[in-house]
N, C-alpha and C positions, 0 to 999 in steps of 0.2 A: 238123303241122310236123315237119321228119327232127329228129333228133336232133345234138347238137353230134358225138357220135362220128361219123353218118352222112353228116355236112359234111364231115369233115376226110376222111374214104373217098372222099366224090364229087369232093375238090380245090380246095373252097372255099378260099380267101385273106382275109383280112382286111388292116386298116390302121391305124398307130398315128399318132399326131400329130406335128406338126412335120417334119422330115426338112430336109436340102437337097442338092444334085444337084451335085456337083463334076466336073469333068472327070479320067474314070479314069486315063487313060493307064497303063493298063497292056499296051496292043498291042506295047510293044518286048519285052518278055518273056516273056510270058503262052506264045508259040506256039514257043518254043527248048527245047530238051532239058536235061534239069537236070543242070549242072554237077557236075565232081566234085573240090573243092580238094587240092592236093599237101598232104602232110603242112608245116604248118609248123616254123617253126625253135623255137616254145617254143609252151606252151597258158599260160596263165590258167583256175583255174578255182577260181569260187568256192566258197564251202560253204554260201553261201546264194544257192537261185535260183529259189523258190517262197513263197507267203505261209505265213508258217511261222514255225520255228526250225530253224538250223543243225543236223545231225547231228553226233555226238561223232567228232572226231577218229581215224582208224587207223594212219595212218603219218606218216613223219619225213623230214628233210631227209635227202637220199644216198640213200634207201629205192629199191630198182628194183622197177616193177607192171607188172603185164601189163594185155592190154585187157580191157574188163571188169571188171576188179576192183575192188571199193568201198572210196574214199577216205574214208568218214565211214560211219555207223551214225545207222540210222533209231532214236533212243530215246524216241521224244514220237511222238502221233501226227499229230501238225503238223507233223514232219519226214518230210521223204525224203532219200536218201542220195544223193551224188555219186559217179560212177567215172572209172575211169580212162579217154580217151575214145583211147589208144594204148597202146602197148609204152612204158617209157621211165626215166627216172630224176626223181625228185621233189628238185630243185634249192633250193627255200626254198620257207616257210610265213611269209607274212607280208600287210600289207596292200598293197592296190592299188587303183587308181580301180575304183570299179563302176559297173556298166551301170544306173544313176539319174538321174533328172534333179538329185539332188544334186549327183553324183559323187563322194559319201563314202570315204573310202578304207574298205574293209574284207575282212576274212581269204581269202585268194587263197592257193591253193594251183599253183606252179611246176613243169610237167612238159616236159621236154627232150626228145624219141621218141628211140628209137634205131632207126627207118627198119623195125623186122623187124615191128611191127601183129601181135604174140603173144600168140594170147587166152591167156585162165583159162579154165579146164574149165568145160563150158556143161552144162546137166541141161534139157532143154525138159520142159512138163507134157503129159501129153496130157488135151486139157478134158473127153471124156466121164468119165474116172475122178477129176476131179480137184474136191474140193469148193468151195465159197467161200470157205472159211476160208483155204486151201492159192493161191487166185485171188487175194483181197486180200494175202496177205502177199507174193506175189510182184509183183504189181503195186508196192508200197510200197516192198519191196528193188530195184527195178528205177528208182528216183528219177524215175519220172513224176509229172510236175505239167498245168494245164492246158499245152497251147501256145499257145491264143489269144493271150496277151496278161495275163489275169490271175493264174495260176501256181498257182491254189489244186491242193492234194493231189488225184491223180486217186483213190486206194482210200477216200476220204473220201467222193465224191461218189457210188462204185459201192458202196459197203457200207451205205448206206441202207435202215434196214429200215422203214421209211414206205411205202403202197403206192403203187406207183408208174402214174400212167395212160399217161404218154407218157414217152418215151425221144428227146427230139431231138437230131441230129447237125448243129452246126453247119457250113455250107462256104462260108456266105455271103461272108466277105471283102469288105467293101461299101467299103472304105479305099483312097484313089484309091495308083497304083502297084505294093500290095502284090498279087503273085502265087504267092505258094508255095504258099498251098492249092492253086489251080487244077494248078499243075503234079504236087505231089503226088497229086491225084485223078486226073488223067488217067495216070500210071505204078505206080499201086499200088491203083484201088479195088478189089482184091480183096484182097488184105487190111486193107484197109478198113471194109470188109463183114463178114471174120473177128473183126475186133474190133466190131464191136457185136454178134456174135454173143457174144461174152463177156462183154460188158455186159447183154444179154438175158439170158442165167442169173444173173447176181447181180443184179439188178435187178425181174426177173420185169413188164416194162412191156405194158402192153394194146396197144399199137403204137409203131413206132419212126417219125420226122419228120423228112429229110433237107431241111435248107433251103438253095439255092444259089440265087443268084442268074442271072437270064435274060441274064446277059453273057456267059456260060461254059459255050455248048455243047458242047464237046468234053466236059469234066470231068461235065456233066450226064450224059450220055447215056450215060457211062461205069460211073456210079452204078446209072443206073438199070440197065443189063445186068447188074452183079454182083449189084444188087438183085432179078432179076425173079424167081427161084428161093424167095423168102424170102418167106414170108406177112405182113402187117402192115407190112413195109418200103414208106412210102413216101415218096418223094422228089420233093419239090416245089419248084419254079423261082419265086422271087420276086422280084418289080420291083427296080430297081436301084434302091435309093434309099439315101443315106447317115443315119444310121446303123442299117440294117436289121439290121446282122450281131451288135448290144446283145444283150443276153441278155433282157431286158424285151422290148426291141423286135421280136424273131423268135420269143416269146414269143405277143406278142397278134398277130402275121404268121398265125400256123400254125395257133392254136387260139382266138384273139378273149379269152383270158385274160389279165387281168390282174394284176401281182402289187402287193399291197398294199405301201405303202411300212413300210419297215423290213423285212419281211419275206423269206422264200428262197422262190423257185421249187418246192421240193416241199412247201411248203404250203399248193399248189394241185395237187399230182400231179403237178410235173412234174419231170423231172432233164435239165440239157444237157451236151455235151461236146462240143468241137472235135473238127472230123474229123481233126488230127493227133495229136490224144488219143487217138483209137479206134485210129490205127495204131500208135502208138507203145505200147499195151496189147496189141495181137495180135503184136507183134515179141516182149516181155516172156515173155508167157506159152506161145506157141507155138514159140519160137527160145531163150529164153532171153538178150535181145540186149535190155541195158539200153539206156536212153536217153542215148546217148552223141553226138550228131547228129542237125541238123535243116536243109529245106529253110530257105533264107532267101531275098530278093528282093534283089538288089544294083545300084539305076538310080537312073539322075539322066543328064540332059544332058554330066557333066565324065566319064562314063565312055566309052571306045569299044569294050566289048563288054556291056551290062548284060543282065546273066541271073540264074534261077534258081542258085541254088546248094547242093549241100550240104557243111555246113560242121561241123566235129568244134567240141564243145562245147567252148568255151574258147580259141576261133582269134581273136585278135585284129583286129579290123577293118581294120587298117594294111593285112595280107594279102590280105581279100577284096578290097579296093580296089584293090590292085595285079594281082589276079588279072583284075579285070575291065578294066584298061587305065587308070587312075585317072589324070586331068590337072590336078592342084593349079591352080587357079586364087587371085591376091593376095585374096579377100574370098572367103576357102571357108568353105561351112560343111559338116557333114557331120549328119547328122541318121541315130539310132537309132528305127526306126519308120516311119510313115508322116506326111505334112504334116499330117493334121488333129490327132492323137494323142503324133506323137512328140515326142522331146529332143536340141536340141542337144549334140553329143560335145564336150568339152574337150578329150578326147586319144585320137588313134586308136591305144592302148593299148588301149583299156577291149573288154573280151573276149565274144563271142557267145556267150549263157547261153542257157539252156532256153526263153526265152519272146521271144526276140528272133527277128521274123521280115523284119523289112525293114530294109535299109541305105543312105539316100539320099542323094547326092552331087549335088545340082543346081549348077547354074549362076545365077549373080547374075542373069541376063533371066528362065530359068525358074520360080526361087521368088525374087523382089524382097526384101529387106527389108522389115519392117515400117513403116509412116508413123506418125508423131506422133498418140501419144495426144489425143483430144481431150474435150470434157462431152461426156456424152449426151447424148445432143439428143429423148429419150423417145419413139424413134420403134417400139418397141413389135416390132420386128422381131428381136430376140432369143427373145423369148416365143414367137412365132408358130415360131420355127424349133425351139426347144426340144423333142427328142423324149422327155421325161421330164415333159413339162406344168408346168416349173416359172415361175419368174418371175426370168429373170436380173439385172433388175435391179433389182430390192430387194436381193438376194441381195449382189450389186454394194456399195451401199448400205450396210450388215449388216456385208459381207467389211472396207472400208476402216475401219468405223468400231470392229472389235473386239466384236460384241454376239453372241454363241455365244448368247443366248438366241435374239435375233429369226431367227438361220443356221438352230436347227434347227425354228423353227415353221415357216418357210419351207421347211425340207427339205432341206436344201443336200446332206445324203448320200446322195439320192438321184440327185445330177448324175452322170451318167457320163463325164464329162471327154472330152465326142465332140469339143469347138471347135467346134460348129454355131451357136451364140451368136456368136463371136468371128468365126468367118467371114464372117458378113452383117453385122456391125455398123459402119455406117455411119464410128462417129467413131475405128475402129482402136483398140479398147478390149481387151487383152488379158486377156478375162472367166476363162476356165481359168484362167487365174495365177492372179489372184486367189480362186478361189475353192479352188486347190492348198492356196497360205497359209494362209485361213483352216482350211483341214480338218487340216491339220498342228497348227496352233496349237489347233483343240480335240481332239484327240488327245493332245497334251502335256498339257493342264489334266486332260481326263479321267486321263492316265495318273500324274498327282501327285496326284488326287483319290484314285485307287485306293490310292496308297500313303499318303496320308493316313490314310484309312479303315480300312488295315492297321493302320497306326502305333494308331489309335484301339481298335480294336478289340484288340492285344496290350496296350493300357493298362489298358482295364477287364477284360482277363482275368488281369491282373495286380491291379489291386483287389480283384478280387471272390476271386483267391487268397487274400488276405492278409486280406480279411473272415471269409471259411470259417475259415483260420487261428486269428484272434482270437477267433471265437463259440468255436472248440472249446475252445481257453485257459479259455477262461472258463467252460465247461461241464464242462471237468473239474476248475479249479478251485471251484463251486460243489459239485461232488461231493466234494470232498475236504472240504467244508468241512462237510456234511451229517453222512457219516461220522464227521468229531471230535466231530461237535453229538449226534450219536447215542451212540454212545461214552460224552461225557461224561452221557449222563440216564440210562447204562443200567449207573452205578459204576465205569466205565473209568479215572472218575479220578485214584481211588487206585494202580490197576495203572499208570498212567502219569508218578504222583509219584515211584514207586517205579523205574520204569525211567530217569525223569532221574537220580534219585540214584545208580543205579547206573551212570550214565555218567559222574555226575561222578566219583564215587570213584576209576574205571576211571582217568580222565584223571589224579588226582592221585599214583594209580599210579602212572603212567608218568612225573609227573612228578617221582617221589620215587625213582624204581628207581637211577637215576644216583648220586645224593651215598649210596645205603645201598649201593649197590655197593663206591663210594667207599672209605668207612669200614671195609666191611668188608677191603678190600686193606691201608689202612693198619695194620687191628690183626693180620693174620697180619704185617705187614711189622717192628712190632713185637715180636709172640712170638718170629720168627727172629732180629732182633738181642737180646732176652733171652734165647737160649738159647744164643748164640756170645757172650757178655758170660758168664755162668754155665760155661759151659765152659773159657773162659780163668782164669775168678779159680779155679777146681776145678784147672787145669794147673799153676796157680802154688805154690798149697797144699800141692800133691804134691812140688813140685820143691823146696818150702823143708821139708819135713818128711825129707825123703832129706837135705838137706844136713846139714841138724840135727844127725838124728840119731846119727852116729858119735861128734861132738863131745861132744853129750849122753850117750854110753855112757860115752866116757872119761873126760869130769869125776864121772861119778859112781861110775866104778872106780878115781879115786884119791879120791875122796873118803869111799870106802867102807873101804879100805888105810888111810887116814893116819886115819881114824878109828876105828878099830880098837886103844882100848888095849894096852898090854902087859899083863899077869895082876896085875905088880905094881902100876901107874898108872891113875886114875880115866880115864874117857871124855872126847874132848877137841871140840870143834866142829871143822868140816873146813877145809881152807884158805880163807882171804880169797879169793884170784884166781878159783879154779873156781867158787867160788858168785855171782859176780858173774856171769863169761860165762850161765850156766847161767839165771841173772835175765833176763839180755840178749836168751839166747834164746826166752825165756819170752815176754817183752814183746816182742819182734818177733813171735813168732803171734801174741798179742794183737791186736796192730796190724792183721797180714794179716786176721784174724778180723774183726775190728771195720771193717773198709776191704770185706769183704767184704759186712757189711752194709750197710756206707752203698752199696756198688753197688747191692745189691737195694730200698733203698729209692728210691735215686735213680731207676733201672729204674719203680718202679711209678710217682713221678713223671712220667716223661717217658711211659707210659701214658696217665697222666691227663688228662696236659697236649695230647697227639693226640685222647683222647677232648672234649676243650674246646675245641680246635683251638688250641693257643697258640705259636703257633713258634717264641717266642724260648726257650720250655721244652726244645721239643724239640731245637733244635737246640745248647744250651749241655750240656743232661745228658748226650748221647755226651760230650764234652772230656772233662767229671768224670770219668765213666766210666772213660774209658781213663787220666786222668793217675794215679787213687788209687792201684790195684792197682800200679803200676809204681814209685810213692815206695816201697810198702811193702814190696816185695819188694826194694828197693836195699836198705830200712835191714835186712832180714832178711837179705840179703848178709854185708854190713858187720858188722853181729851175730856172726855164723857164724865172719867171717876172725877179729876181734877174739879171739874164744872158743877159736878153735883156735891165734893165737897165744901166746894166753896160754896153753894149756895146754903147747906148744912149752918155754916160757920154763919153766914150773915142770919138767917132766923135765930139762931140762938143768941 
């Protein structure tokens, strides 16, 4: 029996389950030349337009960029960067409806051309010198994501270092109307082809699997010519069956592999990319010619010219619609996508992103309204169409009833949101919605579980700090306490009695430095007023001793005279009046004398009475003080006059 490798060499085909068969129509476009839109009057573009996270911000409102140049910085590797997709002036940074079946407003960056389309200096690589490391990063700065439809990071997909067995290039396109693959394969598969050649070096795949479908000879045969040169390239034409173009689904097409649920395609060998992935990586790294535009599909019945188009990233749809002759019909709707897949527009505002490839404008006869939900009526023709083998209506079931457990026994994340359920079901039962909801709603629980769990988890790294914390407390105080227990068995006791005492004395020191301070000020403040008290009563003494004494000369040179007999006459006592003054002045030093003691006694009093602290001591014995010495020296005056008048009175 050949081998699986030696199947998929001879052209083998396989079949996956379910499918259904909708009318393409895509003959009105498919065979016209791809358009090329006039520059619009503003772009929209967002900073998120791939499964990811936004890139960090580079520029500001009023900011002028040229083409090419990167609006955001790839800092995660979940992001890729946005650029500029013209020459122009960046107007405002703020929100704007997005291209979701939300239509959540979110960060829309405002650029206004200014008509001159002025790149930034270009650096192209050339691939034989250029390593993988140097492929991925420019891949990445160059904000390619898938174009299919799911927008996942294309350097994520091609930096795979898992081995790789198959390399498949999606071109299938199996979604009735949409035609931009086909036209871009028929105007570009050679570089086409150049980019899986790029992918083949970082990938290193045992062969590469071009899948297209057998509606689209022209784009086939175009493959396979750039193709034929390239060993392992092969490219194989598969039934049209919707939805063959699933990544599961073109999966077990080409190789009869299956990928287990929950699971990724390379862990089975395999890696895929859309064929406007592969081109828009050989632009990147060959041209240096970010991803700045893409083919879109712009038809429906209300338009009268619908074509291919390419359209600069961030052209609002209002434009392509007018571009293609747009006839506003009263019940329009305008749908981003194609009928099985897409979402109604709220506002033909909302701007053509990276993964946007069809724009549908039907007519009220061409896509009717929906009819009146009705019961299921369990006619089992969901299941049978389900190309993922699930069971949509349990699913159904589960969705209404809020039970995220019974959703994922059932699988539900494995539904690929084709509408092949909803398309055949009888009672017009809009199964996609429902099962959008629920997947929304356990994505919220999962993503408050996560931060639950966080929360939980900084809690008890926060107990289990503040345990570590306490055991150490407590470990160093058991050692402190060992240490005193040691200490004291080994005689420390006494060395420790001895340094209390010596702390306490220390403290009574200081508590007694103050009042002996104190003291000692007051008793120098004493000696100074006892030695200006002793110096006055010493000035006084002087002063009464000079007055004195003249007085005292002369009463006793007459009293020396008069008492001096004659030779003939006995001796006689000297006059009454002089020996009275002479008395007088006696007794006034006395006085001064004795007044000067009592100062000096009173002085060591008022000593005393500082050393006892008695204040009414201190402050009474200045008065004395100063009042003694001053009586005594009046009466010593007084004395003095008395003594010299009377000796006055006896010469005369």
């Amino acid at each position: 029996m050949p081998s699986l490798f030696q199947q998929i060499q001879a052209g083998k085909l396989w079949d996956f389950h379910g499918g259904v068969h909708p009318p393409t129509r895509k003959a009105q476009t498919a065979h016209k030349p791809i358009g090329l839109l006039p520059l619009p009057d503003r772009l929209y573009i967002p900073l998120r337009q791939h499964i990811g996270v936004a890139g960090h911000l580079l520029v500001s409102a009023g900011q002028r960029v040229l083409k090419g140049q990167p609006l955001t910085s790839a800092d995660n590797s979940m992001a890729v960067p946005v650029h500029a997709p013209t020459s122009g002036t960046i107007t405002a940074i703020g929100e704007h409806t997005s291209a979701h079946p939300s239509a959540l407003p979110e960060t829309t960056i405002t650029l206004i051309p200014d008509g001159l389309d002025e790149w930034r200096q270009q650096h192209p690589l050339n691939l034989s010198s250029s390593d993988n490391l140097t492929l991925l990063e420019r891949i990445q700065e160059s904000g390619i994501a898938g174009m299919g439809g799911a927008g996942f990071p294309a350097h994520l997909k091609a930096g795979l270092t898992q081995p790789v067995d198959y390399l498949i290039i999606n071109a299938v396109e199996c979604e009735p109307y949409i035609s931009a693959d086909d036209a871009l394969i028929q105007e570009g598969a050679i570089t086409i082809v150049k980019g899986i050649d790029i992918l083949c070096k970082l990938l290193n795949p045992k062969a590469v699997l071009v899948g297209i479908e057998d509606d689209k000879p022209l784009a086939s045969a175009a493959l396979k010519a750039a193709c034929s040169q390239r060993d392992h390239y092969y490219v194989r034409d598969v039934p049209t069956k919707y939805p063959s173009g699933g990544e599961k689904q073109l999966i077990q097409l080409l190789t009869n592999k299956e990928v287990p649920a929950g699971r990724r395609p390379i862990d089975i060998g395999i890696v895929m990319l859309n064929v406007g992935t592969a081109f828009a990586i050989a632009q990147a790294v060959l041209d240096d010619h970010p991803l700045l535009s893409r083919i879109v599909t712009v038809t429906g019945e209300t338009l009268s010219q619908p074509q291919n188009v390419l359209a600069l990233i961030g052209t609002p749809v209002s434009d392509l619609l007018t571009f293609c002759g747009y006839q506003q019909q009263k019940n329009y709707k305008v749908i981003m996508g194609g009928p099985m897949m897409g979402f109604s527009l709220p506002d033909l505002a909302v701007p053509i992103i990276k993964t946007t490839n069809c724009i549908l404008a039907p007519s009220e006869h061409e896509l009717p309204p929906p009819g009146k939900e009705t019961d299921c009526i369990r006619c089992s023709a969901c299941a049978d169409a389900c190309p993922a083998s699930l069971l949509p209506q349990q699913l159904l079931w589960y969705s209404k009833a809020k039970d995220p457990a019974k959703l994922a026994e059932y699988n539900l994340f494995d539904c690929i949101e084709c509408g092949a359920c909803a398309y055949v079901c009888p009672s017009e039962i809009p199964l996609v919605q429902y099962y959008r909801v629920a997947k929304a709603e356990i994505r919220e629980q999962q993503r408050e579980a996560v931060k639950a769990e966080q929360a939980k988890a900084r809690f008890e790294a926060r107990n289990a700090r503040l345990e570590r914390e306490k055991q150490q407390r407590m470990a160093r105080n058991q050692q402190l306490a060992e240490a005193r227990e040691q200490a004291q068995q080994t005689g420390g006791n006494s060395n420790a009695v001895a340094a209390a005492l010596a702390r306490i004395k220390a403290k009574q020191a200081e508590q007694t430095a103050v009042p002996a301070e104190r003291e000692q000020i007051l008793a120098e403040r004493a000696a100074k007023k006892q030695q200006a008290r002793e110096y006055q009563a010493a000035k006084a003494a002087d002063s009464q001793q000079s007055d004195s004494a003249p007085a005292l000369a002369t009463a006793t040179h007459q009293a020396a005279a008069s008492s001096a007999p004659p030779a003939s006459e006995p001796a006689t006592v000297a006059p009454t009046g002089a020996k009275n003054a002479a008395v007088a002045a006696a007794i006034a030093r006395a006085k001064a004398k004795k007044a000067a003691q009592a100062q000096a006694e009173q002085q060591e009093k008022v000593v005393a009475a500082e050393q006892t602290k008695q204040p009414e001591a201190i402050e009474a014995a200045p008065q004395q003080a100063e009042t003694d010495p001053r009586k005594a020296a009046i009466a010593a005056a007084i004395a003095r006059a008395k003594a010299k008048k009377q000796a006055d009175s006896e010469k005369s």
